[in-house]
N, C-alpha and C positions, 0 to 999 in steps of 0.2 A: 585420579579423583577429579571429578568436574567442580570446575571451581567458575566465580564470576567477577568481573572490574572492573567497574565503573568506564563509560568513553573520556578517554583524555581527551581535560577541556570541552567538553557537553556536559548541557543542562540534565540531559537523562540520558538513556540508554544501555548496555551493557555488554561485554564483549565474554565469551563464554571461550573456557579451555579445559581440555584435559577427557575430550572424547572425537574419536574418530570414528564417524560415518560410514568411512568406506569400509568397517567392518560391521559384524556384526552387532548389537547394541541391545543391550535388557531394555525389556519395558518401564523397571522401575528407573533405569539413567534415562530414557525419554519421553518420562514425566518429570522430572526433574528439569531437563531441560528447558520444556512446555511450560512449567510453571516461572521458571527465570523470565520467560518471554511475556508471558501475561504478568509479571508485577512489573515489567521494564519498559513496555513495550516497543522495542525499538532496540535488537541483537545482532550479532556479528559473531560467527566463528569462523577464523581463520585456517587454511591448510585442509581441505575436505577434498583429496582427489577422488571424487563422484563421474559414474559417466550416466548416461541418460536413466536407466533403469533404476538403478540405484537412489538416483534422484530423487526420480517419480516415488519411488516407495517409501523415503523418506519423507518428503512432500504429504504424501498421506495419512501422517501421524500425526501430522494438524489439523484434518479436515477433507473433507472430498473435493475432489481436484473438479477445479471448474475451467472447461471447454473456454476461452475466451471468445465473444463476441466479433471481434476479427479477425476471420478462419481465416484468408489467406497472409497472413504473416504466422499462422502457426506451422510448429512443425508438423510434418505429414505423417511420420509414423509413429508422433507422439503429441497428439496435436491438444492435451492439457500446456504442454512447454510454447511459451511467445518469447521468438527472439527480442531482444530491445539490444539496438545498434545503430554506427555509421557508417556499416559498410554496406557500401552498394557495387552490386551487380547488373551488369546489362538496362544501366540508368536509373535503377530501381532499390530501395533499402531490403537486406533482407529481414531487417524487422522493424519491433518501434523506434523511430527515428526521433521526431521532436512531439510527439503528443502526450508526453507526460510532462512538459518542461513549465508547467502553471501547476498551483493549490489546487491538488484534488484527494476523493479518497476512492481506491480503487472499487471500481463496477457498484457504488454507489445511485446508479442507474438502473438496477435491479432488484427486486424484491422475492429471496432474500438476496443483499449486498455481499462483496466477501467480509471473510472475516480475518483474514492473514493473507500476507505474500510473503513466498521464501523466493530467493533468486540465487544463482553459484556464477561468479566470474568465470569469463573462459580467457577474453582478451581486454586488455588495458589500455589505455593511451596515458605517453608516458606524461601527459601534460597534470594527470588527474582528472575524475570524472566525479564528484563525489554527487549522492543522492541525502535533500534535505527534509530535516522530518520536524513536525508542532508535535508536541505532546496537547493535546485537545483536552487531557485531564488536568491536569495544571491549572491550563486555560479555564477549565471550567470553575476549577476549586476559587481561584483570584477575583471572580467576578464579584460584586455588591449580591448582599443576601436579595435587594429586590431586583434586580435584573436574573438570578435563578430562578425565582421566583415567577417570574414572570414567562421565562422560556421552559420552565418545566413538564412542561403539559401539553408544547406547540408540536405541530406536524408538518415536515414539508415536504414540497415537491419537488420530485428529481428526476430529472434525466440527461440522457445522454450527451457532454457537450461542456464547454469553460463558459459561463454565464457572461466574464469580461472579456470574452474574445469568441464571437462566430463567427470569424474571417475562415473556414475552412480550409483556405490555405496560408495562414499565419502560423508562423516558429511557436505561439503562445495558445494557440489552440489544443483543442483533443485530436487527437488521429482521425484523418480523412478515412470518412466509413464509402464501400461501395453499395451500390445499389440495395442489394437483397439485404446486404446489413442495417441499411438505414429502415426499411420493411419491419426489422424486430425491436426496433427502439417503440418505445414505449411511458408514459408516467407511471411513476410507481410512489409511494409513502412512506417517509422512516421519519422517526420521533427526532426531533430536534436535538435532546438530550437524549444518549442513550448508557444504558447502564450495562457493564462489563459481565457477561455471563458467568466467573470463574471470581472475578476480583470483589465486584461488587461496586467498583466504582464507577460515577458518571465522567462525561465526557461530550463536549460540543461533536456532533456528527457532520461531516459534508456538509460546513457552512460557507467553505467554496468550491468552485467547479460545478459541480454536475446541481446543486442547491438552487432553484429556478421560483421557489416561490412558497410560503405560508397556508396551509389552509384556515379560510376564515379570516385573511387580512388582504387589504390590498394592497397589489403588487408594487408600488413605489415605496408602501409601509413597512413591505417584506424584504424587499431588497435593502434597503434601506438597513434594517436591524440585521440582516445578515451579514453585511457588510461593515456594520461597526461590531460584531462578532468575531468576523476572522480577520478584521485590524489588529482587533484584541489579541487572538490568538496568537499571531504572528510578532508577535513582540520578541525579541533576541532573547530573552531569558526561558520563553517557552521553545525556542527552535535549536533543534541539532542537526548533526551531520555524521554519512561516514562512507568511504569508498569502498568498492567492491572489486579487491583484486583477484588473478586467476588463481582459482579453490579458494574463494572467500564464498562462505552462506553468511547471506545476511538476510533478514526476516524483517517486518514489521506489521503490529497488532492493528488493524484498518478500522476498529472498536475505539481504538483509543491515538489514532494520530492522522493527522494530512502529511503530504507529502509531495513534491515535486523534484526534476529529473533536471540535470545541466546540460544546457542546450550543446552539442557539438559540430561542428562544421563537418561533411562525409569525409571519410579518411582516404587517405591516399599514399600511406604505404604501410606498412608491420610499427611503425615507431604510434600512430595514432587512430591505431582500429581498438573499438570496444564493443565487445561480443560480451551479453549477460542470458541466463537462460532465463524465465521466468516465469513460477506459477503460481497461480490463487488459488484457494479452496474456500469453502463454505460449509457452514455448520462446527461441531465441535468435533474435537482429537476422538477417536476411535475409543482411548484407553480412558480416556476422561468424561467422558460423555455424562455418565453418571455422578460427577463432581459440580456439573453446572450446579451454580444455587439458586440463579437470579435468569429469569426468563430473558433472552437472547429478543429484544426487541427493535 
């Protein structure tokens, strides 16, 4: 029986038991799951021994798998999956290393943005790595009726990049894009608040990281109120945590939270390498598609 448990000691989240992956799984246990995940935003189940296939076809039961923007750290014959690691080879990471380690929401650079990441431990460092997550809903619900009010309606601009850190080679920046990559960046638009396509509920969007500016305000006025936005958000009582060990899935709803990544030094033997697979998708679950009630804006 699938069941669900609150994160020990988190403000939200939910850790989900009593289905395995690696076999085969009804559609109605994975909409059950799917819906654990959109009312929690922010899951973990433990013990999935997955290997890439499996993954990948899993992965897809949330959404279609989005190609990441930095082709060469994807895999090649799976090239939806981006390693995220410390380990380097031939002086080089073989995947994301430190550019998720700043408030962002994933490929929030895009229009459309994702709308999930699921990720499966492969290798751990025994020191811990854990990955930190705002629930943005929260955040949202706490604010004064006239500050919702106010940002209701707003729309901003986003692209590629940490707004508090364009040192392209700073620990707190986004991942150094090469050439032809930097070619596909782009400004794109998403509603300030955005509304939960399954849940119905609002939620501050990418009001750090890739969050560059207001339309219709100016840009010291925009920064400005984005900035005492995800002060707000970032308060200890909206942020969790949880580590990803090997056959750990852990997901989180990119609708409904930010997220940043703990910086690690590159590893240098089996005791402090961590290898995570990781994919996005966009749009809605295949089986639910027809359960959205609220326009995906």
């Amino acid at each position: 029986m699938i069941e669900a448990t609150p994160l020990a000691d988190q403000p939200f989240g939910v850790e989900v038991t009593g289905i395995d992956f690696s076999r085969n799984v009804s559609d109605e246990d994975i909409r059950t799951v799917i819906r654990l995940f959109y009312e929690n935003a922010i899951m973990i189940i433990r013990d999935q021994e997955l290997d890439l296939d499996r993954y990948e076809r899993l992965v897809g039961q949330f959404g279609q798998l989005h190609h990441h923007l930095i082709d060469h750290l994807r895999l090649k014959d799976n090239p939806a999956v981006l390693n995220l690691s410390n380990i380097f080879q031939n002086g080089k990471p073989i995947g994301g290393y430190q550019g998720a380690s700043f408030w962002h929401t994933d490929v929030a650079y895009e229009d459309p943005g994702n709308s999930a990441t699921i990720v499966h431990g492969r290798e751990w460092p025994e020191g811990g790595c854990p990955t930190y997550f705002c629930d943005t809903r929260a955040a949202y619900d706490a604010l004064p009726d006239g500050m919702r009010k106010r940002i209701d309606s707003l729309t901003v601009l986003h692209h590629y990049g940490n707004r508090d850190d364009l040192n392209e080679d700073s620990t707190t920046s986004a991942e150094k894009l090469q050439g032809h990559q930097k070619d596909q960046i782009q400004n794109v638009f998403h509603p300030l608040v955005k509304v939960h396509p399954f849940t119905g509920r609002k939620a501050l969007y990418g009001v750090a990281g890739s969050s560059f500016g207001i339309v219709g305000m100016p840009d010291d006025e925009a920064i400005g109120l984005l900035d005492e936005l995800k002060i707000h958000a970032l308060q200890p009582q909206f942020v969790a945590s949880f580590d990803c060990r090997p056959n750990d899935l852990g997901a989180w709803d990119t609708y409904s939270t930010l997220h940043k990544a703990t910086t690690l030094k590159p590893a240098v033997g089996t005791h402090d390498r961590r290898l995570v697979w990781r994919i996005s998708v966009k749009g809605y679950p295949p089986l639910m598609a027809d359960e959205a009630v609220h326009a995906s804006v």
